[in-house]
Residue frames relative to the residue before (quaternion, step in Angstrom):
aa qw qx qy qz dx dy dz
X 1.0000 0.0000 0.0000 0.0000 0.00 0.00 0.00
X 0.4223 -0.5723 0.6646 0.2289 3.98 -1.11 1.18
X 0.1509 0.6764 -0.6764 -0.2495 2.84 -1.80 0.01
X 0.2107 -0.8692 0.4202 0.1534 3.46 -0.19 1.27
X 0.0044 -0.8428 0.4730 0.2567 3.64 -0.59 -0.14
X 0.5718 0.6347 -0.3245 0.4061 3.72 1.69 0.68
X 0.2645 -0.6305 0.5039 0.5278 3.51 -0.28 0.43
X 0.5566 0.6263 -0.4035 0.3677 3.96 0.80 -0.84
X 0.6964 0.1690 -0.4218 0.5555 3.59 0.66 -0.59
X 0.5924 0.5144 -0.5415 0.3021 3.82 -0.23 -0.47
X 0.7566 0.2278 -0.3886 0.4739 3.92 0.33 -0.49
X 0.4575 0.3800 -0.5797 0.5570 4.14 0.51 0.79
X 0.7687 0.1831 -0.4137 0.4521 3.57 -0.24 -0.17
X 0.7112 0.4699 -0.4004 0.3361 4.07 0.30 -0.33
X 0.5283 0.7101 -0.3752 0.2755 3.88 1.77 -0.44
X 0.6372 0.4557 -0.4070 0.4698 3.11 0.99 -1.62
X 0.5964 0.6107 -0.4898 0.1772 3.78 0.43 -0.93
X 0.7129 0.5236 -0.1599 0.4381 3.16 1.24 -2.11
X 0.8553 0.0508 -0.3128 0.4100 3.55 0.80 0.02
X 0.1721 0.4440 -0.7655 0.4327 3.40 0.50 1.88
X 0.4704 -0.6132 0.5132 0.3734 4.00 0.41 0.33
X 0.1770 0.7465 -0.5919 0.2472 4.20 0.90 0.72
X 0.9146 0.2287 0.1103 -0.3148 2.93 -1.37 0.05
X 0.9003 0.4117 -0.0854 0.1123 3.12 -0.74 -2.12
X 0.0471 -0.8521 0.5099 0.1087 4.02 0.09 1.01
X 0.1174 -0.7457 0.6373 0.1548 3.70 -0.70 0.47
X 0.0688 -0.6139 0.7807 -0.0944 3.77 -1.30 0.95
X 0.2149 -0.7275 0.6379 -0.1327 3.12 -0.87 2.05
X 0.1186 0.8056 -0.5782 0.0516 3.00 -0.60 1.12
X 0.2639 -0.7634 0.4400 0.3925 4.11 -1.26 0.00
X 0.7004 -0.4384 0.2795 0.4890 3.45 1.66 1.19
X 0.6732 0.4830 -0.3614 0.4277 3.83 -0.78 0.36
X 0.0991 0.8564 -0.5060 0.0255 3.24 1.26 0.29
X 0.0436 -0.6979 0.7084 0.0963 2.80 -1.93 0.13
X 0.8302 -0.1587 0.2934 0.4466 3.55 -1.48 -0.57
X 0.6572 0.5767 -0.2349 0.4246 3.67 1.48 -1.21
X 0.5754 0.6274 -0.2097 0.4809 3.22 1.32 -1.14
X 0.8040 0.4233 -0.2056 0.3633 3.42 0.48 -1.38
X 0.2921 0.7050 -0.3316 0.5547 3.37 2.17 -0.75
X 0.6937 0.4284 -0.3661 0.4485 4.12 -0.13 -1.62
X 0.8789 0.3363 -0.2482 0.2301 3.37 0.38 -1.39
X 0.4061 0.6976 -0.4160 0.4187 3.55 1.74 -0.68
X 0.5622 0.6663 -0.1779 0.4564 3.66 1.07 -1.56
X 0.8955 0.1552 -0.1325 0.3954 3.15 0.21 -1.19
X 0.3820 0.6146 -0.5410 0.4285 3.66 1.56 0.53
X 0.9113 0.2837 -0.2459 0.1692 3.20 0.63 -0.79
X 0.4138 0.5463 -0.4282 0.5890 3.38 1.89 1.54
X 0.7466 0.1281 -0.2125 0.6173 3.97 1.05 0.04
X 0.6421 -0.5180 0.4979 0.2673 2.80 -2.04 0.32
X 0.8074 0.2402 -0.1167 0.5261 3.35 0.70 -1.03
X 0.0714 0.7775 -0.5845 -0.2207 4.16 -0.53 -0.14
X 0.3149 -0.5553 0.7565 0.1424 3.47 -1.46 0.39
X 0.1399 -0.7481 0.6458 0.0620 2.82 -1.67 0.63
X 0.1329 0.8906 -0.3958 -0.1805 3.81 0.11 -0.26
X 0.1813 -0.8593 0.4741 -0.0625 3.30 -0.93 0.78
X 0.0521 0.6985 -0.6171 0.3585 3.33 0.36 2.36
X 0.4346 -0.6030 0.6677 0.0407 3.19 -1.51 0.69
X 0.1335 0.9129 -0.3670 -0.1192 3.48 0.69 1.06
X 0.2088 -0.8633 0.2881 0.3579 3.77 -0.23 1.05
X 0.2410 0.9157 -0.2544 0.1966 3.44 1.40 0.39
X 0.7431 0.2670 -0.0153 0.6134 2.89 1.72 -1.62
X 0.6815 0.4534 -0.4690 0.3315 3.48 1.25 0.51
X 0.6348 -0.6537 0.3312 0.2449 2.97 -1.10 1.66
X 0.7011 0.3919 0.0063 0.5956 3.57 0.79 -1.68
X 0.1331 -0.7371 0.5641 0.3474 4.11 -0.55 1.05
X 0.5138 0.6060 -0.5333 0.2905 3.96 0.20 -0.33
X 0.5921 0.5015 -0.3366 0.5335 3.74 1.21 -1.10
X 0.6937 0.3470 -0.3725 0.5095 4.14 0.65 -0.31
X 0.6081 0.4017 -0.4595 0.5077 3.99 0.73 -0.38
X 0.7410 0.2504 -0.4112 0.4681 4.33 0.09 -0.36
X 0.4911 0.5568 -0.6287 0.2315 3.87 0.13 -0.04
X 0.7158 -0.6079 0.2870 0.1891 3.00 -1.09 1.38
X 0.2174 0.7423 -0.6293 -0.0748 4.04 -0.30 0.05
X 0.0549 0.8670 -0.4941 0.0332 3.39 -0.87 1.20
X 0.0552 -0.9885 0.1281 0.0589 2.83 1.66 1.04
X 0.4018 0.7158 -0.2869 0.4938 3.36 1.84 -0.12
X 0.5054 0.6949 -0.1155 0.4983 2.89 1.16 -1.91
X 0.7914 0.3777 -0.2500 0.4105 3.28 -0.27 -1.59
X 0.7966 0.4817 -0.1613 0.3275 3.49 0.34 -1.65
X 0.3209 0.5065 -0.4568 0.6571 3.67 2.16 -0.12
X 0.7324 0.4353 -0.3011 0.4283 3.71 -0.57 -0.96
X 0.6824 0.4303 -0.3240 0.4941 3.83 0.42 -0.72
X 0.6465 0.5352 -0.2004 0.5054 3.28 0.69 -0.90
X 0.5749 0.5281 -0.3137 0.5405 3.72 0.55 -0.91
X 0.8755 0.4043 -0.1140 0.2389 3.50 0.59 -1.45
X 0.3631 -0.8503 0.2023 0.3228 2.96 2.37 -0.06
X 0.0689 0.7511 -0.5823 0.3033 3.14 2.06 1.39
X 0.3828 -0.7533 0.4783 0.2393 2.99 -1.39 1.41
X 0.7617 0.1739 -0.0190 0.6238 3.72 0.90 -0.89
X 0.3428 -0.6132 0.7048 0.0985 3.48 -1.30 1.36
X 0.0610 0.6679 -0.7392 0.0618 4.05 -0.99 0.66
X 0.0644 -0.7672 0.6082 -0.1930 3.39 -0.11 2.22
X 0.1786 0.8582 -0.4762 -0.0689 3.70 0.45 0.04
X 0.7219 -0.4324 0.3494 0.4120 3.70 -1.08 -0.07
X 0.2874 -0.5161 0.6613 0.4622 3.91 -1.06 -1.24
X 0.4016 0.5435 -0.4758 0.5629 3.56 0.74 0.21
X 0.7028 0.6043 -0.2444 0.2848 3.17 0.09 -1.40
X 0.8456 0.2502 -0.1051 0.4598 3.15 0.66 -1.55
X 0.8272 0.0879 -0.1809 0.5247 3.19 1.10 -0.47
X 0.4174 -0.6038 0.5888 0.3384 3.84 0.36 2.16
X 0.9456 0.0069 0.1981 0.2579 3.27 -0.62 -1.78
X 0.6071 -0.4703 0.2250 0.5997 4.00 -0.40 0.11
X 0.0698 -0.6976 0.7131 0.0063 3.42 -1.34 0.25
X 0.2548 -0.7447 0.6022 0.1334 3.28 -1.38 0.93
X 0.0411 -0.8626 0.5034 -0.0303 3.40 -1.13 1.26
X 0.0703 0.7118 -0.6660 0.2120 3.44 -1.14 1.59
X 0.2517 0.6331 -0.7315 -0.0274 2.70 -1.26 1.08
X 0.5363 -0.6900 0.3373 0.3501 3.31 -1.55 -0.25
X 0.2590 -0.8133 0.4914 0.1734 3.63 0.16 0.72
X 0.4252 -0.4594 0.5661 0.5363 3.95 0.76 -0.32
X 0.7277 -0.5827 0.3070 0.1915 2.75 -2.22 0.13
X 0.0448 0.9210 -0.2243 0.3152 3.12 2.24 0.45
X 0.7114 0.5736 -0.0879 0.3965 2.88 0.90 -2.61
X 0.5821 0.5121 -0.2794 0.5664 4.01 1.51 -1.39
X 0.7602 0.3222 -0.4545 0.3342 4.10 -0.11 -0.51
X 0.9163 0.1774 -0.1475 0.3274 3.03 -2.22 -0.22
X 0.8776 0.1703 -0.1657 0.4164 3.76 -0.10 -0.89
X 0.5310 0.6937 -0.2129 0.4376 2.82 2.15 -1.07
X 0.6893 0.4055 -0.2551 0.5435 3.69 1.05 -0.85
X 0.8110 0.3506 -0.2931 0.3652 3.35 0.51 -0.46
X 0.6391 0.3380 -0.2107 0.6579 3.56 1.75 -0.10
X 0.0071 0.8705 -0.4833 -0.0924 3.87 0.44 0.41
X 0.6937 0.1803 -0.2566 0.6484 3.72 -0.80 1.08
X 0.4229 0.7575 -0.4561 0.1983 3.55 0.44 -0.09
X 0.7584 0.4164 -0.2422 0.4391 3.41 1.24 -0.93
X 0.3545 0.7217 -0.4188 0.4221 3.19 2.00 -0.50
X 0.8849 0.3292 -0.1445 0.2963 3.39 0.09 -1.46
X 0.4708 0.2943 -0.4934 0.6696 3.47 1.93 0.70
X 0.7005 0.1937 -0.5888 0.3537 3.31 -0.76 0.32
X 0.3077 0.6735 -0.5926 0.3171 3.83 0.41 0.53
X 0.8670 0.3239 -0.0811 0.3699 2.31 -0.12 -2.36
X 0.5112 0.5932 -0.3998 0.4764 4.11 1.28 -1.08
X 0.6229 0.4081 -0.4015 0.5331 4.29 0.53 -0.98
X 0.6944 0.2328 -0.4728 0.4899 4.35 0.10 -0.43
X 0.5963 0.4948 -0.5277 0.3479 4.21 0.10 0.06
X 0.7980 0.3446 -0.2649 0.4175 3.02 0.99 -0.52
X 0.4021 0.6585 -0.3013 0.5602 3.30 1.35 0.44
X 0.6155 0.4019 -0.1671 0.6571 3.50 1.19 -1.45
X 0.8963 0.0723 -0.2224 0.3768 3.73 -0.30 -0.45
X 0.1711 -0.7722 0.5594 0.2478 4.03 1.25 -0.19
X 0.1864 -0.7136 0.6535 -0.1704 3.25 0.16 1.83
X 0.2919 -0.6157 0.6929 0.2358 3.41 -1.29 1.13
X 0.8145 0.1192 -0.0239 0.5673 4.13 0.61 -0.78
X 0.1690 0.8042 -0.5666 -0.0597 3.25 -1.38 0.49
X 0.5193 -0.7724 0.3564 0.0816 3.06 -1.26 1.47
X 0.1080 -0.8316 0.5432 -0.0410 4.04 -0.30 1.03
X 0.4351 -0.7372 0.4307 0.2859 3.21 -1.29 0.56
X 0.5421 -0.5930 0.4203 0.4216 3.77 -0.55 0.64
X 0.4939 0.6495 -0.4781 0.3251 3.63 0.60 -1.14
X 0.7131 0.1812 -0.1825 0.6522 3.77 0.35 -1.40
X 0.1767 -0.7119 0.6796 -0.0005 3.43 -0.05 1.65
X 0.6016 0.4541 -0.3223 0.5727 4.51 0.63 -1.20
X 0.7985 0.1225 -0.3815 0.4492 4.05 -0.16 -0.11
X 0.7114 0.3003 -0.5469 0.3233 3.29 0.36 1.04
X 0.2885 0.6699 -0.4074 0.5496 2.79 0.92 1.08
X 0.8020 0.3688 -0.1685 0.4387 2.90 0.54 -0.85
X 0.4924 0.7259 -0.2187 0.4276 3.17 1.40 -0.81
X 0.5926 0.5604 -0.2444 0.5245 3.39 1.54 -2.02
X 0.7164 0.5799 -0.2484 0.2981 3.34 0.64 -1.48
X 0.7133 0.4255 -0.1951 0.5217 3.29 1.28 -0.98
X 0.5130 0.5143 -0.3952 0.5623 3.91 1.43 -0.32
X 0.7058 0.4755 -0.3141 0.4208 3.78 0.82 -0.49
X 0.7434 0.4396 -0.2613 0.4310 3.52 1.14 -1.16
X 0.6636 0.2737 -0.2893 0.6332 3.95 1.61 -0.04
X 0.3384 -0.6896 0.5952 0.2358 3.97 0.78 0.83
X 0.2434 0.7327 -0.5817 0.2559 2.88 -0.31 1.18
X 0.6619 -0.7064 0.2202 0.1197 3.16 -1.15 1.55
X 0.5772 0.4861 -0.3589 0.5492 3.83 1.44 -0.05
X 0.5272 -0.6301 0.5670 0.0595 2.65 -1.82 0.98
X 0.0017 -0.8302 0.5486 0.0993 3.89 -0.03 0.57
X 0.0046 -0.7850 0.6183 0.0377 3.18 -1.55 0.79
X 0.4002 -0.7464 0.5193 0.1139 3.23 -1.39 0.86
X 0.1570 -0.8336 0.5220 0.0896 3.17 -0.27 1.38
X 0.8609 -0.2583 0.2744 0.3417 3.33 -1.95 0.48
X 0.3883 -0.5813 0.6850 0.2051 4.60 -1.00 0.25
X 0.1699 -0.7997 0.5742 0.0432 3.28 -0.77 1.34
X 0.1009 -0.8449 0.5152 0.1021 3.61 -0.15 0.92
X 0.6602 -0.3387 0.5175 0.4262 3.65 -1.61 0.28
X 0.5530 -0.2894 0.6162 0.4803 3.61 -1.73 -0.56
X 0.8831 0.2239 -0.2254 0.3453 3.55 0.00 -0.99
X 0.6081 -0.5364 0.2889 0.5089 3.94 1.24 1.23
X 0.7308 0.3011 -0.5917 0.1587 3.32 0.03 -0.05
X 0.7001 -0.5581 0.3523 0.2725 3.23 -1.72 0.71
X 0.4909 -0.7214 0.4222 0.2457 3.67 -0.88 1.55
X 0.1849 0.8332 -0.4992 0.1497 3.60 -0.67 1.08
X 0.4011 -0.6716 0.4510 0.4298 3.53 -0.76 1.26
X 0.6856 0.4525 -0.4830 0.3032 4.14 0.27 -0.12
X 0.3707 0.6889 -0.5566 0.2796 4.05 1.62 0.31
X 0.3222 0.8767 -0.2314 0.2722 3.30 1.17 -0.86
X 0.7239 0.4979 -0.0080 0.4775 3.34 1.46 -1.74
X 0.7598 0.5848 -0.1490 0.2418 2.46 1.48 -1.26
X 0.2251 -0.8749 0.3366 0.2656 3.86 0.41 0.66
X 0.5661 -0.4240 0.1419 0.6926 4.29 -0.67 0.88
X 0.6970 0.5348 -0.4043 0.2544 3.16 -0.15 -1.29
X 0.5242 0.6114 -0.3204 0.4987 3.92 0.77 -0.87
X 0.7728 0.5059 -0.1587 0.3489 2.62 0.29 -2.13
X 0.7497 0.4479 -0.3009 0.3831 3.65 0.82 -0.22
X 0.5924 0.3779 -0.3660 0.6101 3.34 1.21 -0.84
X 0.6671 0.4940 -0.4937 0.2590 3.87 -0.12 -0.30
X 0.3644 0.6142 -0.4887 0.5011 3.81 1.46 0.51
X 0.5958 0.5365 -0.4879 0.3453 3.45 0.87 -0.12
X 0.4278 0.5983 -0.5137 0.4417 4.01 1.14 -0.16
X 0.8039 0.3405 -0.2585 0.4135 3.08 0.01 -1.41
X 0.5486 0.4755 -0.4929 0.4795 4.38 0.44 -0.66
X 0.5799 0.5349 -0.4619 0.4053 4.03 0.60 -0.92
X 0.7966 0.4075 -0.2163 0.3905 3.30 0.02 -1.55
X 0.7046 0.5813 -0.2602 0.3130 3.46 1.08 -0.15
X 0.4714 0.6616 -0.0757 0.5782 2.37 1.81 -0.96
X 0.5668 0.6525 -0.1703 0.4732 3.63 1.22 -0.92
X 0.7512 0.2758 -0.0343 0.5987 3.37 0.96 -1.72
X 0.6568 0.4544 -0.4375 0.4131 3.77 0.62 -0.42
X 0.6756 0.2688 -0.2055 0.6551 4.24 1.54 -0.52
X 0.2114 0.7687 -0.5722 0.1923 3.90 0.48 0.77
X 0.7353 0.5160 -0.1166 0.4236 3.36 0.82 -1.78
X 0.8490 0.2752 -0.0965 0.4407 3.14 1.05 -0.93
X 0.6815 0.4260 -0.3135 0.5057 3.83 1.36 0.01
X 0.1879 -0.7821 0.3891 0.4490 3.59 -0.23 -0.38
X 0.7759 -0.5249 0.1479 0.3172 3.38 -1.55 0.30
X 0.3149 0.5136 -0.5809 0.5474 4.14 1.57 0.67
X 0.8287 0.4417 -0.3182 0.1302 2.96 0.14 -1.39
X 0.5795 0.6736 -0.1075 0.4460 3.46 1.95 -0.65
X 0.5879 0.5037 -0.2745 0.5703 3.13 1.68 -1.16
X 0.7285 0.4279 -0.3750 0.3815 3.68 0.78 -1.15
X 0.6931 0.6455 -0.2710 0.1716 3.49 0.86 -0.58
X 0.5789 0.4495 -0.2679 0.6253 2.86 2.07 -1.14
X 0.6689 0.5646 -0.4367 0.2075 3.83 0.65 -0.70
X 0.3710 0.7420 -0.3057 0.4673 3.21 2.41 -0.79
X 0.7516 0.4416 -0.1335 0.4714 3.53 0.32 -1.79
X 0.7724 0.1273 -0.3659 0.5033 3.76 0.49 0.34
X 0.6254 0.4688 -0.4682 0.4122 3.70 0.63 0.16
X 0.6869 0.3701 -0.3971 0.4832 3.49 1.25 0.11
X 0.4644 0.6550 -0.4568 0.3830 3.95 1.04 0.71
X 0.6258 -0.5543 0.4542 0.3079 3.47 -0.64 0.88
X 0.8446 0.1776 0.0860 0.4978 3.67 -0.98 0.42
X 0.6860 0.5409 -0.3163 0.3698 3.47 0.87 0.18
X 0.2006 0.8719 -0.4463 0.0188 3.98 0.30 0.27
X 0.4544 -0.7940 0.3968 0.0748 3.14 -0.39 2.20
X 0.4487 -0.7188 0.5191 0.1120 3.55 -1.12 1.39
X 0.4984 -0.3916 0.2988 0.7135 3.45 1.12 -1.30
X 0.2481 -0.6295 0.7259 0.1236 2.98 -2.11 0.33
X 0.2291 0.7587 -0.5849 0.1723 3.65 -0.74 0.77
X 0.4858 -0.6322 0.6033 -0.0193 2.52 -1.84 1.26
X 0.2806 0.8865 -0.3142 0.1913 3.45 0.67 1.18
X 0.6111 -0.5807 0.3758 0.3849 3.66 -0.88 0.91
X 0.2806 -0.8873 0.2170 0.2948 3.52 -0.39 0.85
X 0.5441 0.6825 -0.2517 0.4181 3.46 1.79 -0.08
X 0.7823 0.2474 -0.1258 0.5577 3.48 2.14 -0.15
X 0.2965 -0.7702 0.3879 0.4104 3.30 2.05 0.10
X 0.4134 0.6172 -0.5977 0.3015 3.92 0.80 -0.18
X 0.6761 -0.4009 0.4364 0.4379 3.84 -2.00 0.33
X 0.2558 -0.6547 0.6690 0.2416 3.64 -1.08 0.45
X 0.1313 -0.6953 0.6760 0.2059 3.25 -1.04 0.95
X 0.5888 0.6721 -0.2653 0.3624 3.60 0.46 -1.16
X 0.1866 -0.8564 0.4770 0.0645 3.72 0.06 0.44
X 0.6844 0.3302 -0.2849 0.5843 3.32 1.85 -0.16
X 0.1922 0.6467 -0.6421 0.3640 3.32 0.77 0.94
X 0.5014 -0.7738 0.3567 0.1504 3.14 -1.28 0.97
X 0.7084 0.2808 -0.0305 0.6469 3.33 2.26 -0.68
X 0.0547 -0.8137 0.5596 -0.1476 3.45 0.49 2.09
X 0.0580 -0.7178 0.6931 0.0297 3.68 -1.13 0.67
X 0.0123 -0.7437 0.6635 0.0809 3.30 -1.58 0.70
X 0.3885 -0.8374 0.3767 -0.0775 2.97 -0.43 2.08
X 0.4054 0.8312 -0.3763 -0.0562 3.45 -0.26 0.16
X 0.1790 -0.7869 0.5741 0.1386 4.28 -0.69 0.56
X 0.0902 -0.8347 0.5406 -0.0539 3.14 -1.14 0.86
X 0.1603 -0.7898 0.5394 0.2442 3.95 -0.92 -0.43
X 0.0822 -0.8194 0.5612 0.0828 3.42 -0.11 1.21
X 0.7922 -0.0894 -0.0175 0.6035 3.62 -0.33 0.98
X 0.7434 -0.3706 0.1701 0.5302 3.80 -0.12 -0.58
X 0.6175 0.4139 -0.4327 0.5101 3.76 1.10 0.83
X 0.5766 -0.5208 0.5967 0.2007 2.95 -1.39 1.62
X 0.1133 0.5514 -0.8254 -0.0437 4.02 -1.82 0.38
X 0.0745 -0.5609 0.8161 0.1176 2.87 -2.42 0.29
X 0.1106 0.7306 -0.6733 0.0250 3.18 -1.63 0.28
X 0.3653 -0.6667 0.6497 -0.0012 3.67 -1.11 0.71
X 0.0720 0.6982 -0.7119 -0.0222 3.27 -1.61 0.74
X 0.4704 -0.6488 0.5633 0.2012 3.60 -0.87 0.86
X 0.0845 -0.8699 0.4844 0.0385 3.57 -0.47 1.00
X 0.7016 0.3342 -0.1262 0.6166 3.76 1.27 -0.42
């Protein structure tokens, strides 16, 4: 396993690759790995020859600095886990690195970019599709491999591979859950036992969602799960929604072909999201 930290050395070691016609997967990550991470990369051995992984803490896209000074870096950690996973190339670079100097950034993302995380984390997607448009610059990934969990920034991501036609191919891979559902995340960490139990209420909601989809309709679904986490201890509900997944708007239509159930929360003083496909 490389570990590079230059964009200068990463595209001398990633050319000869891209034109031996190889390849090339890229799994973005902001480090803290887990079980979810290793999921992206297992996934993406088996659609390229080579994967990259990279691991930056970007402070662009965090809305709140105190949320960028506690995000975990456990970098030992990480590079036991990379290693384990037979990631071929580790791209660890500076903030120097990526951004020499200031740089204004806008793009348009549609109107997507304003809901759910977007309202409650403003500019937020701006500053991942920044920093995601220089990885892919830095490594010219033919594919790259995201977690479903942040179901809205990939989206956005698509949106921003569509609005600079760009050449990579993005996929969204599978939500890696605990034994007991809740959804694997470097911010669970925070979470303390107590937390750590009521915050199974995301995941029992969203289940609960898909296991009475067919047969309840969607008031009746939205009130039930919003019931079941506003009556959990220590829990204090961002939104729940039942929403078309290609515009994040409410689905009313139950035969729509791409249903999402969306939900954000605060379990003691950490924010969670999670998502269940319903259709």
């Amino acid at each position: 396993m490389k570990v590079i930290n230059t964009i200068a050395a990463l595209k001398s070691l990633l050319e000869p690759i891209k034109l031996a016609k190889q390849k090339i997967a890229l799994v973005p990550t902001m480090g803290a790995l887990h079980k979810g991470h290793v999921s992206l990369i297992k996934i993406a051995q088996q659609q390229a020859d080579v994967v990259v992984c990279s691991i930056f803490v970007n402070p662009t896209q965090f809305t709140d600095p105190k949320d960028l000074e506690k995000y975990p870096r456990p970098l030992e950690h990480d590079m036991k886990m990379l290693q384990e996973a037979g990631c071929n190339v580790v791209f660890m670079p500076s903030v120097t690195e990526m951004y020499p100097k200031p740089e204004e950034w806008h793009i348009d993302l549609g109107p997507a970019e304003f809901l759910l995380e977007g309202e409650f984390r403003k500019g937020h997607y701006q500053g991942v599709t920044q920093i995601v448009k220089k990885l892919f610059d830095a490594v010219n990934p033919d594919i790259a491999f995201f977690g479903q969990k942040d179901f809205q920034q990939v989206l956005m991501i698509k949106n921003m591979v569509s609005e600079f036609n760009l050449p990579v191919q993005i996929v969204s891979c599978p939500i890696i859950r605990e034994d007991d559902g809740l959804a694997m995340s470097s911010r669970n960490i925070h979470l303390s036992a107590e937390d750590r139990e009521n915050a199974l209420v995301l995941s029992k909601a969203l289940t609960y969602v898909k296991d009475n989809f067919s047969t309840h309709s969607i008031p009746v679904l939205l009130e039930a799960a919003k019931k079941l986490i506003n009556g959990t201890p220590g829990v204090e509900l961002d939104y729940f929604t039942i929403a078309n997944g290609a515009t994040l708007l409410p689905e009313e239509d139950k035969k729509h072909h791409d249903i999402v159930a969306l939900v954000a929360a605060k379990v003691g003083q950490t924010r969670l999201i999670d998502n269940m496909i319903l259709n």
